[in-house]
ZAPANU-754330 format. One record per residue (C-alpha): residue in three letters; x, y, z. Coordinates in steps of 0.02 Angstrom, whole numbers, padded with zeros to 5 digits, always signed. Each point is the difference from the previous one (the first is absolute). Layout:
BEGIN
ALAXYZ
...
//
This chain:
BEGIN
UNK+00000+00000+00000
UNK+00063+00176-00060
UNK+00013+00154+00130
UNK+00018+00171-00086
UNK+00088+00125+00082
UNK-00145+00060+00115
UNK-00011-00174+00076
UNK+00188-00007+00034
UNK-00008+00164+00089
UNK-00166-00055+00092
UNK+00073-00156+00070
UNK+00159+00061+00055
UNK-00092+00149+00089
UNK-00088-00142+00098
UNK+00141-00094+00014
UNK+00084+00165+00106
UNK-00170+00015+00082
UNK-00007-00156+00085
UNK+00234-00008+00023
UNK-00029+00174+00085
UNK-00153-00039+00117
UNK+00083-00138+00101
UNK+00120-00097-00076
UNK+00177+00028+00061
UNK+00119+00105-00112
UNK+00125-00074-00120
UNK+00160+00003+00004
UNK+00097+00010-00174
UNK+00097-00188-00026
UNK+00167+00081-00075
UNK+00018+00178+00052
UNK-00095+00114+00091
UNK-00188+00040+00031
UNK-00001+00143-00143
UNK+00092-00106-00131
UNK-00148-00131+00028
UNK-00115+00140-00014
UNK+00060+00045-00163
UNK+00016-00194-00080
UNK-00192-00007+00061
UNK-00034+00143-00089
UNK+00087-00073-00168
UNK-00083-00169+00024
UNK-00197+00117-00028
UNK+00070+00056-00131
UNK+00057-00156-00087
UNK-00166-00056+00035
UNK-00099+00133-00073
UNK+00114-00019-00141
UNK-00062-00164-00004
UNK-00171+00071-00017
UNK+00045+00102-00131
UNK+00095-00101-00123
UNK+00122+00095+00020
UNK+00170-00119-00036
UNK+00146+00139-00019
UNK-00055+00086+00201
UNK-00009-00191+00039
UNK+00171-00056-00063
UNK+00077+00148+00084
UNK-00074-00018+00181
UNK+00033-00192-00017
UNK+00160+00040-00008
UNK+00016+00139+00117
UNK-00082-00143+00107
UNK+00108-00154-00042
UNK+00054-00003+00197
UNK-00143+00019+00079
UNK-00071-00145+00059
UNK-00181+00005-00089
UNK+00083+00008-00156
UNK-00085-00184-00061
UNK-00157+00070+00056
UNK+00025+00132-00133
UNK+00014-00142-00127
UNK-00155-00094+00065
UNK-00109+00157-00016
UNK+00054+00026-00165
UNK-00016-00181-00058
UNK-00185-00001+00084
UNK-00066+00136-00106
UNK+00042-00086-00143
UNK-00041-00176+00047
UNK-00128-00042-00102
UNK+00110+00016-00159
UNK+00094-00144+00089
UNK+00185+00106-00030
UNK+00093-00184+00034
UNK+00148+00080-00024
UNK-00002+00097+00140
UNK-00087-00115+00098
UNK+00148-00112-00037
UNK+00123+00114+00063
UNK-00112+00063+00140
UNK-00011-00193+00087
UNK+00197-00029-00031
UNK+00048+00177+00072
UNK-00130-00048+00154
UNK-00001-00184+00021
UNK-00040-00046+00170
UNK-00049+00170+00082
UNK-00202+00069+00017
UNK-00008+00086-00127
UNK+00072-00124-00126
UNK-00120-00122+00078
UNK-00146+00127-00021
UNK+00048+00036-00178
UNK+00012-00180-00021
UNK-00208-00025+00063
UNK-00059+00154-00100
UNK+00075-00081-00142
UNK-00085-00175+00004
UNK-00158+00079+00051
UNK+00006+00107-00187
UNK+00045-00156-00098
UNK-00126-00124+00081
UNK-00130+00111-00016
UNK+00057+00022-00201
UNK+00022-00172-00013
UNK+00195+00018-00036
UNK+00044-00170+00060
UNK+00158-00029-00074
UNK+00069+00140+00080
UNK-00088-00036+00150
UNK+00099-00139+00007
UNK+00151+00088-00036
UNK-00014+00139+00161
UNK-00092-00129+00131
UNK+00115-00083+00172
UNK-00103-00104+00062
UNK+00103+00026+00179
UNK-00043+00172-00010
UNK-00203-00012-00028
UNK-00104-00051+00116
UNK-00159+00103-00068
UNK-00145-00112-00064
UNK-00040+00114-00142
UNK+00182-00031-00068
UNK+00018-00161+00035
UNK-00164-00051-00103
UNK+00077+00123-00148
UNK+00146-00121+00023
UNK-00102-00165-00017
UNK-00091+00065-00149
UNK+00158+00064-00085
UNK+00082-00179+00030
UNK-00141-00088-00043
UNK+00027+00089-00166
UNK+00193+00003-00039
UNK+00073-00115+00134
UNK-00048-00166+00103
UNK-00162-00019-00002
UNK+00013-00135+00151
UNK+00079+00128+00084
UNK-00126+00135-00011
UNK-00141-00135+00035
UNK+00078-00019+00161
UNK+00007+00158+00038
UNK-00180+00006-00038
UNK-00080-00118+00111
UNK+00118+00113+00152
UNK-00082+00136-00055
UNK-00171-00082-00028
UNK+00008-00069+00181
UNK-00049+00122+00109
UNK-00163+00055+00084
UNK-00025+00186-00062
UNK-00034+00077-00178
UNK+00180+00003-00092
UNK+00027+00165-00079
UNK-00067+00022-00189
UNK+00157-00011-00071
UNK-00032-00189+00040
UNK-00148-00021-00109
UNK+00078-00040-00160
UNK+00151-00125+00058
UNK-00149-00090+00103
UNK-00108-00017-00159
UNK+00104-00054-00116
UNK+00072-00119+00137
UNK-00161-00060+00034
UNK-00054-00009-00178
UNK+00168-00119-00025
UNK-00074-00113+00123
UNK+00124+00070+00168
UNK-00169+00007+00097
UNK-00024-00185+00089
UNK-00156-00027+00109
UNK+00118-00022+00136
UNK+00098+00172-00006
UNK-00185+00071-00045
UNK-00071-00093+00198
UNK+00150+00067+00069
UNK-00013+00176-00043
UNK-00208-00003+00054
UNK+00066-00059+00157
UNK+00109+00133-00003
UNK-00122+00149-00032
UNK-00116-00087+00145
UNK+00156+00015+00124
UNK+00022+00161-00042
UNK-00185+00063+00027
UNK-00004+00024-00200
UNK-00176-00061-00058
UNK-00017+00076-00141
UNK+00159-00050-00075
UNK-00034-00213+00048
UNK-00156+00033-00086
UNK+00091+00041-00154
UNK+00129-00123+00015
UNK-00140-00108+00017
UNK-00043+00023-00164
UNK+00135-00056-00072
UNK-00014-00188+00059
UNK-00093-00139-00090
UNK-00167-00066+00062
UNK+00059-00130+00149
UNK+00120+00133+00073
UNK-00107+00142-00022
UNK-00139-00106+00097
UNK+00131-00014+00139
UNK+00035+00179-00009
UNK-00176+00063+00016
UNK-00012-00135+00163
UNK+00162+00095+00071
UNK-00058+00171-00024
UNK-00173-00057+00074
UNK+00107-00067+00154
UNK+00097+00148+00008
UNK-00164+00101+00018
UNK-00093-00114+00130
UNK+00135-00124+00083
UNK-00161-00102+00099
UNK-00015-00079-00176
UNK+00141-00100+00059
UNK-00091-00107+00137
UNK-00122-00078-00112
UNK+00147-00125-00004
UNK-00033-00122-00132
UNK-00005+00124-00152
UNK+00194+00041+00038
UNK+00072-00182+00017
UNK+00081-00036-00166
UNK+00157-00061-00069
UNK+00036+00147-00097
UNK+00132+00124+00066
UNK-00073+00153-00031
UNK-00142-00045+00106
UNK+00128-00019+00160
UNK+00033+00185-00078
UNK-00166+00029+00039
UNK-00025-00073+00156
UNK+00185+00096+00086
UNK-00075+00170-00070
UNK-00178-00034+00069
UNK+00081-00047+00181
UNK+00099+00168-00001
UNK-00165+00094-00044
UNK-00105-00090+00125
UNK+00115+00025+00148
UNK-00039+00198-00002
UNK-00172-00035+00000
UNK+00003-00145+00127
UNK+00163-00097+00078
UNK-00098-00133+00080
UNK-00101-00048-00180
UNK+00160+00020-00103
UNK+00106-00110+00126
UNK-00160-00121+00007
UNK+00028+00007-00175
UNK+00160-00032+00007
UNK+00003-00147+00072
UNK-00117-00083-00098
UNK+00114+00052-00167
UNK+00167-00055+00078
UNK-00086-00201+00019
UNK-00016+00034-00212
UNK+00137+00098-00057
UNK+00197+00004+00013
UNK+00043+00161+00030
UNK+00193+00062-00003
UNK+00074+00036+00181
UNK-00021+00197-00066
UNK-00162+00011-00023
UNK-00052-00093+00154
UNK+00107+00110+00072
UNK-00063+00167-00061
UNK-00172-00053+00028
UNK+00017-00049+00173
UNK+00094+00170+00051
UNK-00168+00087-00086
UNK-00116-00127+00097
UNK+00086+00095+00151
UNK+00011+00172-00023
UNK-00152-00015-00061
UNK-00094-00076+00152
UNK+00106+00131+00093
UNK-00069+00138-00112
UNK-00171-00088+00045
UNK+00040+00020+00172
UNK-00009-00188+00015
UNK+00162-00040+00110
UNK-00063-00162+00071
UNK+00002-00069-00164
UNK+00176+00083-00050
UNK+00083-00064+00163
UNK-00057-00177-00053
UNK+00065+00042-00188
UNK+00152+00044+00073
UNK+00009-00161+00139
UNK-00046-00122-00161
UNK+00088+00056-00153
UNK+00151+00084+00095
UNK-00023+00163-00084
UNK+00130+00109+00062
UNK-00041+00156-00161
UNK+00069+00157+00081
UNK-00135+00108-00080
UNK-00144-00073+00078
UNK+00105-00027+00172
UNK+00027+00179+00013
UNK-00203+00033-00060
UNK-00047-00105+00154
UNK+00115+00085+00100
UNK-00068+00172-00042
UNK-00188-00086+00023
UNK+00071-00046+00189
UNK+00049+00173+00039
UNK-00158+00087-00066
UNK-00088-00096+00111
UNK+00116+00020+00135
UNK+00027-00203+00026
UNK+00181+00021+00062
UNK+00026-00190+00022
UNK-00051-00042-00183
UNK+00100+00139-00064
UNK+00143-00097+00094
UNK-00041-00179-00065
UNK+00005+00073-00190
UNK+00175+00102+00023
UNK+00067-00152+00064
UNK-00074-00111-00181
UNK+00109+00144-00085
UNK+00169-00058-00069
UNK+00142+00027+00131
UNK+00069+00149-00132
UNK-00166+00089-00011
UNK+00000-00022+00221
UNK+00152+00099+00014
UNK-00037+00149-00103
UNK-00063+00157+00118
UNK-00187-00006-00042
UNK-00025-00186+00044
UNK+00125+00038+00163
UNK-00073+00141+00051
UNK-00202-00071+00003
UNK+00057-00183+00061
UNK+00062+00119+00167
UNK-00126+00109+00007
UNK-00113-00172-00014
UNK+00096-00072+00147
UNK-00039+00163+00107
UNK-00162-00006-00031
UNK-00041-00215+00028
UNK+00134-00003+00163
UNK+00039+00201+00061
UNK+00151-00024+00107
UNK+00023-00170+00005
UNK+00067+00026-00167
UNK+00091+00139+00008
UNK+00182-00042-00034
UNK-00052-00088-00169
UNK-00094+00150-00051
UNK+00124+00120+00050
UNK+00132-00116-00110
UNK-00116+00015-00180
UNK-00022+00161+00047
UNK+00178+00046-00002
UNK+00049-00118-00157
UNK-00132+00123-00097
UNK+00036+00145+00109
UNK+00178-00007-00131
UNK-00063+00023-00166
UNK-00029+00168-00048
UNK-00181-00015-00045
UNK-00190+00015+00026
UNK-00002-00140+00125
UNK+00162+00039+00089
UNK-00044+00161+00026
UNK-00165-00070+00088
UNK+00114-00119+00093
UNK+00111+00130+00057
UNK-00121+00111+00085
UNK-00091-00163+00066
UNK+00198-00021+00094
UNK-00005+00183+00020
UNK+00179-00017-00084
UNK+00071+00133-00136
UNK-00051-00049-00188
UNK+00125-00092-00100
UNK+00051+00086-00147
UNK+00176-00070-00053
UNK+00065+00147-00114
UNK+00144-00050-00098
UNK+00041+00131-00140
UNK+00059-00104-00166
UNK+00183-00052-00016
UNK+00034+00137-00170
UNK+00116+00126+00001
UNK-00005+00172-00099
UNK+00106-00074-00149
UNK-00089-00135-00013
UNK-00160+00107-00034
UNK+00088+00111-00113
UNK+00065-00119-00111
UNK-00175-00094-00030
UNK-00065+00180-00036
UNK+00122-00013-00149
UNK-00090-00150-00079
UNK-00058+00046-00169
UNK-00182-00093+00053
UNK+00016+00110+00173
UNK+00039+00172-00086
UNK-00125-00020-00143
UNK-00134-00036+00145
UNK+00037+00137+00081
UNK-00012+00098-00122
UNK-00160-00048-00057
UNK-00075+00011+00175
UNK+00063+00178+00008
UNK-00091+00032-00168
UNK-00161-00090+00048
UNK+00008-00136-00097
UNK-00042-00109+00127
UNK-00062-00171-00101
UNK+00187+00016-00054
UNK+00082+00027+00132
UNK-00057-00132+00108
UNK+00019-00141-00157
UNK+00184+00075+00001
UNK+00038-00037+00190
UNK-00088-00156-00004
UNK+00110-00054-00149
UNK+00150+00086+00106
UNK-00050-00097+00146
UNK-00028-00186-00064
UNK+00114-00122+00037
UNK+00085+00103+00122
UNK+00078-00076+00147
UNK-00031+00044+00185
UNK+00113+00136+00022
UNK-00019+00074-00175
UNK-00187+00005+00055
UNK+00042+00097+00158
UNK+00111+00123-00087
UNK-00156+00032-00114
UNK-00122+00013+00133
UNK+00147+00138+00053
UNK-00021+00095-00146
UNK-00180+00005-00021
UNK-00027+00066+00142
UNK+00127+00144-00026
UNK-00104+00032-00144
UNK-00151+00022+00112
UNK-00059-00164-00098
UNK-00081-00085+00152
UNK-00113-00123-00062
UNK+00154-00074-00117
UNK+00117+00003+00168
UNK-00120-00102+00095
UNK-00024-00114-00156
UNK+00193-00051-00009
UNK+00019-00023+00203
UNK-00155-00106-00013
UNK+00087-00118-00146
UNK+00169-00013+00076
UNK-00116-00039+00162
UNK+00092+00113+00121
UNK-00105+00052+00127
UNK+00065+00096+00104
UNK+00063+00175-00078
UNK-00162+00080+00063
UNK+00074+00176-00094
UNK-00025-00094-00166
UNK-00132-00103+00057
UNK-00110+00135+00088
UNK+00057+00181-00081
UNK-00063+00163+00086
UNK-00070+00039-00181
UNK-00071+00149-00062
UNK+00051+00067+00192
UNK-00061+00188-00034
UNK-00164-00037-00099
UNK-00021-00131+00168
UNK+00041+00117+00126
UNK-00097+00166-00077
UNK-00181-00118-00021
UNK+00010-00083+00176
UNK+00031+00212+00084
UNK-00133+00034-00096
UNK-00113-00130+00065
UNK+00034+00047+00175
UNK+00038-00108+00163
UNK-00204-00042+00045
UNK+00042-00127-00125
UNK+00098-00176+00013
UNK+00043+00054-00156
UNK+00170+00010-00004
UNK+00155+00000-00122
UNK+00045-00186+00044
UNK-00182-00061-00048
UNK+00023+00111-00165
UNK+00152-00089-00036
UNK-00074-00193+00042
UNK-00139+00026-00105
UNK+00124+00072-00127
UNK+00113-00134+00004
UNK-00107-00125+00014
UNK-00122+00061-00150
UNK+00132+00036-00134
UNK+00184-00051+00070
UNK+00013+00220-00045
UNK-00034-00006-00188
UNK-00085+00142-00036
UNK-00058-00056-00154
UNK-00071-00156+00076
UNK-00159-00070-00093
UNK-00109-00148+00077
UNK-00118-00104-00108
UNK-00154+00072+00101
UNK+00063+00166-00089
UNK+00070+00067+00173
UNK+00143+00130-00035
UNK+00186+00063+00087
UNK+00075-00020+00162
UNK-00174-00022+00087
UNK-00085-00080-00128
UNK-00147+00109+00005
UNK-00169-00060-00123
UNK-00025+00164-00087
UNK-00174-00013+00021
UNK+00070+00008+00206
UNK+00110+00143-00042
UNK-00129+00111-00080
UNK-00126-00007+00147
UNK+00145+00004+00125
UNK+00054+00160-00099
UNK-00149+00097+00033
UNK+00020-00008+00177
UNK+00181+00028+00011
UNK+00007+00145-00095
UNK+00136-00085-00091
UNK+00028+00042-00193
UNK-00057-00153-00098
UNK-00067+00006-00196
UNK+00030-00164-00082
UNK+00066-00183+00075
UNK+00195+00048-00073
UNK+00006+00110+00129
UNK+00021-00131+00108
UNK+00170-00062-00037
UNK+00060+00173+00053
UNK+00063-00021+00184
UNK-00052+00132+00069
UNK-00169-00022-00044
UNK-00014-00197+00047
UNK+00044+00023+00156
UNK-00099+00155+00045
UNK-00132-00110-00047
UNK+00040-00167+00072
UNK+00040+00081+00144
UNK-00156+00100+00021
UNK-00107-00152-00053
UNK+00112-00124+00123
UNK-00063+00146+00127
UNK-00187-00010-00029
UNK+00025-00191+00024
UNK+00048+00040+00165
UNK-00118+00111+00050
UNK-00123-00103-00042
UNK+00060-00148+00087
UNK+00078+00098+00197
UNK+00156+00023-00069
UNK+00037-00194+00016
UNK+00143-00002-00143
UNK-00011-00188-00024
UNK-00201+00028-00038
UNK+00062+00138-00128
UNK+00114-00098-00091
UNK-00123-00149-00002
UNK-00121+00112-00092
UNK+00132+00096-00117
UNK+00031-00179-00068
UNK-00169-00094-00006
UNK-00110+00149+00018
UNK-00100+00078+00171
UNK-00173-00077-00064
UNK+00100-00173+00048
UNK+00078+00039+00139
UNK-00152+00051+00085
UNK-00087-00160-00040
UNK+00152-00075+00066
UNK-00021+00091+00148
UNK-00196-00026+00018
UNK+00060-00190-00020
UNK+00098-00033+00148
UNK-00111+00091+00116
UNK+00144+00093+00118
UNK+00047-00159+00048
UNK+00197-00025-00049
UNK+00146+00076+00040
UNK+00100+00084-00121
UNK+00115-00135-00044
UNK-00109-00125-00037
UNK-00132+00122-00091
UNK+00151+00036-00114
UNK+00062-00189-00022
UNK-00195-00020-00066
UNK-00037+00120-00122
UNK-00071-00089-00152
UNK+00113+00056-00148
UNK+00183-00079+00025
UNK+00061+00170-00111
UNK-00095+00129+00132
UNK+00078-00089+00146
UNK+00170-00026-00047
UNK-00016+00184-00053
UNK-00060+00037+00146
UNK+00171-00070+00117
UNK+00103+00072-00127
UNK-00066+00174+00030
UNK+00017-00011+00191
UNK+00188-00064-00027
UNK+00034+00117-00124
UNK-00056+00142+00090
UNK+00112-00059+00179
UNK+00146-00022-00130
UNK-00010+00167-00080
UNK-00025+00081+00162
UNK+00171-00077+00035
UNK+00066+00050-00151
UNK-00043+00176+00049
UNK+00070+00001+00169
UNK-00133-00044+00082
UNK-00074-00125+00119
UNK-00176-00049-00025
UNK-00103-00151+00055
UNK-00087-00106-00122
UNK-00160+00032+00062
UNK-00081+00174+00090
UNK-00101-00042+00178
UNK-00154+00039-00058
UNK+00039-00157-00144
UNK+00054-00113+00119
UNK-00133+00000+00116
UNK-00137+00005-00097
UNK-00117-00161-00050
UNK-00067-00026-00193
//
């Protein structure tokens, strides 16, 4: 696509706009801040030369440019306006100059995506790694192009991997899976397995289709599995589902799944009666005894699952810790001991299970327990966490929060800054080409080693590149450099919103920053499938109503990924959250994920009748409680990060029953 000279200078006067209303300054690569300045300046220019046609201007930037390190990405913006004319030429000399970098990689994609679509298979042949593809789209180009020049065995197999899966492929599919099936490549048995497929994935509409592909036994069988699917009690008028054939064991595995949400104790009646006539494989009785459980848990049925797990010796750690949760919600201390104890010894010594197998012994024996409690309680007591924070203040001990900077020295950090991949992201990030910039670190950073990632997570945050610093400390799994890990980001924006806010509030900068943190990992430009947007992830349906009674400048949902403005927002929003629910900061976070209209049938659920911990430990959506902890731990470990010593939960949150 073609952008005249207008465009050029409307996008880069965005680009500024959103650099200049949060984003850290850059600092020039080679040189100082005013030399960058100026190769910024000739990059536009190139561009809008690009715009224009204009070859000579080009030529001469290009080569007052040949340093700088976006110099390819002169090249690729060239070669993409042209594209469609298929210049192989340059092309050619564009992949060999850039092999193995982004943007070679990119140019590479855009490529195959113009000559599938054209129907250029030769050539597609001639430009597609298949090590480097891993898009659908492509990889069905490639099939269809080697189904035409190359091994047709080949692309056949590549077809049925493609074919097997229970969504819609992308169109580009279409034709390779036509003339495949039209060649015969479609069996009755790759056609069964894709319906079952679809019907695993909740895809109706596509088994149906598939469905029509199969000849008249197998589409009988498929119109008996979708009617199965639909009403699972079909399965216990036994007789009609005894048969030799496989696919009706098919049937029969999908139907028991199916009928264990509606009712455990029909499905495992039915179960029972289909193990005397089938042979299933030690998976599948596997899987559909762990359902048969969780789902007479989720049925509230725990007679039954104590007797599943007695009999079959289910020890599945999902539905162990769902009964566990089911214990404490109903305040059965002793049971929640019996099921931490069915946990594997691992999962026992991790500070969740160690800190609510003593807090079960407290509450079954009081002091005649005492010493063991006190013991779990000081194992978890010394992680730096949600739970050993609780474990600490049940000890009344200090919080554990093992600080330990990362091993990289100054040199170290300067040299990786020197890395062509490094400088070119940089440089992009300080230009706003953000889609860029992060496909050049993550190129950069693949395949590094452990200290290589440290020394990265170094320089992105001296870049002011948070959510890329935690990202590398997180993959060379070092822990413990709460700087990197934890960054006072954004520190004025922070500190300005939370004065303005006042001190009526439990608003404070440390909840700003765990909601931050834990929302976006500090990428401003952060975008969530639910169409939340930057470091808050504010809906901008949210921010515009939020706006209005702020006072806070808001036109359209881009402004969103300007700082400033997110967190005014979040921040102001987070506030109303607490107001509404007594300044309880757990509460407020609960709602900021899941929404208040939950929380307050939560709330209406358990009747005032659980402490905090456990009301917490129960909240129906895993995400909104683990979100939950995290906040409360983030915010004691940014208060520490600021000098500060704060308890992971306020009095009036402590003592208060939910």
């Amino acid at each position: 696509m073609s952008i005249d000279a207008k465009g050029i200078a409307l996008l880069f006067s965005l680009l500024a706009t959103s650099i200049t209303s949060g984003l850290p300054p850059a600092h020039a690569a080679e040189g100082d801040a005013e030399a960058a300045v100026a190769q910024r300046e000739k990059l536009r220019a190139a561009r809008t030369a690009i715009a224009h046609n204009d070859q000579r201007t080009l030529q001469a930037l290009k080569t007052e440019l040949q340093d700088y390190p976006l110099q390819p990405y002169i090249d690729y913006w060239a070669i993409s306006k042209k594209l469609s004319r298929l210049p192989y030429d340059e092309i050619d000399q564009f992949l060999a100059d850039n092999r193995d970098t982004a943007i070679g990689d990119w140019m590479r994609v855009r490529v195959l995506r113009e000559l599938g679509s054209r129907k250029r298979f030769q050539a597609y042949l001639k430009y597609y790694e298949p090590d480097k593809i891993t898009r659908d789209a492509l990889r069905c180009y490639y099939a269809d192009a080697l189904s035409h020049h190359g091994s047709k065995d080949e692309a056949y197999r590549l077809v049925e991997e493609l074919w097997l899966v229970g969504n819609s492929q992308a169109e580009e599919c279409d034709p390779v899976f036509a003339r495949w099936m039209k060649e015969g490549g479609l069996t009755q048995s790759l056609a069964w397995r894709r319906h079952q497929l679809a019907l695993q994935s909740g895809h109706l509409d596509l088994a149906t289709y598939i469905a029509g592909k199969m000849d008249a036994p197998h589409l009988q069988m498929a119109e008996l599995l979708r009617a199965v699917h639909k009403n699972p009690e079909l399965l216990l008028n036994y007789s009609r589902f005894i048969s030799d054939k496989p696919e009706y064991r098919d049937i029969v595995v999908h139907g028991l799944h199916r009928l264990a949400r509606q009712d455990a104790t029909s499905a495992e009646q039915a179960w029972r009666r289909y193990q005397a006539s089938y042979l299933f494989s030690d998976q599948e009785r596997e899987e559909i005894l762990r359902d048969l459980a969780l789902q007479f848990a989720r049925q509230d049925n725990l007679a039954a699952v104590r007797q599943l797990v007695k009999d079959q010796e289910i020890a599945d750690e999902r539905t162990i810790e769902w009964l566990a949760r089911q214990s404490l919600r109903e305040m059965d201390w002793e049971q929640l001991a019996f099921w931490i104890d069915r946990l594997p010894e691992e999962q026992q010594q991790r500070d969740r299970w160690l800190y609510w197998k003593a807090r079960s012994l407290e509450e079954v024996y009081g002091k005649g327990r005492a010493d063991a409690a006190v013991h779990l309680y000081r194992k978890a007591a010394e992680e730096r966490s949600y739970y050993g924070f609780l474990a600490a203040d049940t000890l009344g001990q200090n919080y554990s929060f093992v600080d330990r900077p990362a091993p990289v020295t100054p040199m170290q950090v300067e040299q990786m800054a020197k890395r062509p991949a490094m400088l070119r992201a940089r440089e992009l990030q300080a230009i706003g080409e953000l889609y860029h910039a992060r496909r050049e670190w993550d190129y950069a950073t693949a395949g590094l080693s452990h200290d290589e990632l440290l020394t990265a997570g170094k320089l992105a945050s001296s870049w002011g590149w948070y959510h890329k610093s935690i990202q590398s400390v997180l993959a060379a799994d070092y822990l413990d450099d709460l700087e990197l890990r934890f960054p006072l980001a954004f520190a004025d924006i922070v500190a300005d919103v939370s004065k303005r806010m006042g001190d009526k509030t439990a608003l404070d900068p440390y909840l700003i920053y765990a909601v931050a943190r834990q929302e976006s990992h500090f990428s401003h430009d952060a975008r969530s499938h639910a169409g939340a947007l930057g470091l808050m992830q504010l809906l901008p349906s949210t921010a515009r109503a939020t706006a209005r009674r702020a006072g806070v400048h808001y036109r359209r949902s881009w402004d969103l990924l300007s700082p400033s403005t997110n967190i005014a927002l979040g921040s102001f929003y987070l506030n109303t959250l607490l107001s509404r629910f007594d300044n309880n900061r757990f509460l407020a976070a609960a709602a900021y994920n899941a929404g208040p209209t939950r929380v307050a049938s939560w709330l209406k659920e358990s009747k005032n009748q659980l402490p905090f911990d456990v009301w917490i430990e129960t909240i129906p959506f895993s995400e909104t409680r683990h979100y939950v902890q995290n906040v409360l731990a983030y915010s004691v470990i940014y208060a520490y990060r600021s000098g500060t010593k704060a308890s992971l939960l306020n009095e009036n949150e402590a003592s208060r029953k939910l």
